[in-house]
C-alpha positions as CSV (number, residue, x, y, z in Angstrom):
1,X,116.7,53.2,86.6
2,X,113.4,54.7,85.9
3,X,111.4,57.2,87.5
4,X,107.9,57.0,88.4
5,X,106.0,60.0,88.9
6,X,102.5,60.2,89.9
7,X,100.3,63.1,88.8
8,X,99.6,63.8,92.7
9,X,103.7,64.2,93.5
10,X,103.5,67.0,90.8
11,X,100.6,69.0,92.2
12,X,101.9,68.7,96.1
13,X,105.3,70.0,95.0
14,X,103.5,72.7,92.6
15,X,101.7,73.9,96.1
16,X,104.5,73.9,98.2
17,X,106.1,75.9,95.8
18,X,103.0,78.3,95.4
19,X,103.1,78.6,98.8
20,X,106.8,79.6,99.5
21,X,106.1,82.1,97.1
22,X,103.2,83.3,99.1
23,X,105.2,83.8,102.1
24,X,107.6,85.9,101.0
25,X,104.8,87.9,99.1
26,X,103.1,88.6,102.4
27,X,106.5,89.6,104.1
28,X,106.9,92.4,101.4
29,X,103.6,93.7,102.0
30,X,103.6,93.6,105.4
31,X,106.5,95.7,105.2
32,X,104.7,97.9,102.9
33,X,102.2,98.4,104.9
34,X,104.3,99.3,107.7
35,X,106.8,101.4,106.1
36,X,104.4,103.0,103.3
37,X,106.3,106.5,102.4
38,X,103.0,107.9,101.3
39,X,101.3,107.5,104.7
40,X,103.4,107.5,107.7
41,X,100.9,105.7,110.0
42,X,100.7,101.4,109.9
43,X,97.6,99.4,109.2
44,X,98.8,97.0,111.8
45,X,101.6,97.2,113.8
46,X,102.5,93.9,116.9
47,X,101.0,95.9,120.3
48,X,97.8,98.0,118.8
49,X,97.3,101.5,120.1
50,X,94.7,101.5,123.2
51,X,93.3,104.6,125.0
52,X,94.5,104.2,128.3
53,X,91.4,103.2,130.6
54,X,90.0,101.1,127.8
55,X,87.4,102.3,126.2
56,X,85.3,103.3,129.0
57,X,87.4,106.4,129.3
58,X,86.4,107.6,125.9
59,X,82.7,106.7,126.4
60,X,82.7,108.9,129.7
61,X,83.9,111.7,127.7
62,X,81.0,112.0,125.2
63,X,78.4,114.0,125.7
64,X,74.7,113.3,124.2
65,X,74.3,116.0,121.6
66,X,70.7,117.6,122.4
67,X,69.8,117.1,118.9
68,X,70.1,113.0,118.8
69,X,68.4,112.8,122.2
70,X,65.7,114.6,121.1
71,X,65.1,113.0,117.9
72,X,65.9,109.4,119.6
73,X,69.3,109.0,117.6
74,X,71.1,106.4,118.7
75,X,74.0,104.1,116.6
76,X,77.7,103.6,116.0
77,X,79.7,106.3,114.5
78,X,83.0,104.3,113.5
79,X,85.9,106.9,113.4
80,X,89.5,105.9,111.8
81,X,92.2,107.2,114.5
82,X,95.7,107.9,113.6
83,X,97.8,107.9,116.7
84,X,101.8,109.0,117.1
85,X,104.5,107.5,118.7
86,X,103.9,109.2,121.8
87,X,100.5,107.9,122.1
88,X,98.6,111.2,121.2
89,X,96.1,111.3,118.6
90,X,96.9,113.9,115.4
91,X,93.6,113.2,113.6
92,X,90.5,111.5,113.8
93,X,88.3,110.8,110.6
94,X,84.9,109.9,110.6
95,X,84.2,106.2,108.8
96,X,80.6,106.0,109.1
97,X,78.5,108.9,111.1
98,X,74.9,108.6,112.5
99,X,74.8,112.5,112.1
100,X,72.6,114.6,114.9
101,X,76.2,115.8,116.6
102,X,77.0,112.3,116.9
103,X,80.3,112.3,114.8
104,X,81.5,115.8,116.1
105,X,80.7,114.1,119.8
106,X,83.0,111.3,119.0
107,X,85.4,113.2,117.3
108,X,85.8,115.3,120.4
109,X,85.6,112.6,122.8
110,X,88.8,110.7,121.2
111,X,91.0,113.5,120.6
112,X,90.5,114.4,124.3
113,X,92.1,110.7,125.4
114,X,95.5,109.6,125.3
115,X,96.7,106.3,124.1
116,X,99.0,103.5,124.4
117,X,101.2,104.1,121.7
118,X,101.4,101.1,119.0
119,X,105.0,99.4,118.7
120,X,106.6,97.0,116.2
121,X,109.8,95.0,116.7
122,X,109.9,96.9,119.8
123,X,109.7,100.4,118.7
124,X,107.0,102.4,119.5
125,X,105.6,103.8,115.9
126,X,103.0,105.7,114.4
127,X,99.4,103.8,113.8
128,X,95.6,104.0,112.7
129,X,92.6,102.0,114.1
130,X,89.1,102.3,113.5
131,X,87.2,102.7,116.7
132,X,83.3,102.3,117.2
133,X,81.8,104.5,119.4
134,X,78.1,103.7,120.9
135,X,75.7,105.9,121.1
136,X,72.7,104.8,123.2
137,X,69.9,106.4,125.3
């Protein structure tokens, strides 16, 4: 009995293969990700933090600094949250600033709200998310 096999045959069960492989890669960082001890708070985790009110709440909580209305400042300062269990924010980081009080307005703004806290498999844990906050006149 012979065996005939094409050169297509090899490369689909090469890629299946490959693939497999690349599931179980992206399992173990997942997992990483989620359980790095270096940094306690996820990348990701299955129900995101969210302020409670939505975002609204945070954006009634800024006020203009002087020195951006004045100057006509207006932008996105993009601030990297990290949020507990509980919901409560521990620290917030400023990605990208606009300056003019802008980034210390956010800053306060989002440690003043309270969040939904992030959970995976169920279990409320510890998370960061990048948040952009508006600033127009």
């Amino acid at each position: 009995m012979r065996y005939s096999i094409k050169l297509s045959q090899i490369v689909c069960f090469t890629l299946i293969i490959a693939l497999s492989g690349l599931t179980e890669i992206k399992h173990t960082l997942a997992s990483n990700m989620l359980l790095n001890p270096e940094d306690p708070y996820a990348a990701f985790a299955e129900v995101m933090p969210e302020p409670v009110g939505g975002m609204s709440s945070i954006v009634k909580k800024i006020t203009y600094p002087e020195m951006a209305r004045k100057n006509g400042i207006e932008g996105k300062v993009y601030v990297l949250v990290m949020v507990n269990e509980h919901g409560g924010v521990d620290e917030v980081k400023v990605i990208r600033g606009i300056g003019a009080g802008c980034d210390e307005a956010a800053i306060k703004a989002v440690k003043s709200c309270k969040f939904t806290p992030g959970k995976s498999k169920g279990s409320p844990i510890k998370v960061k998310l990048s948040l952009p906050i508006v600033f127009k006149m």
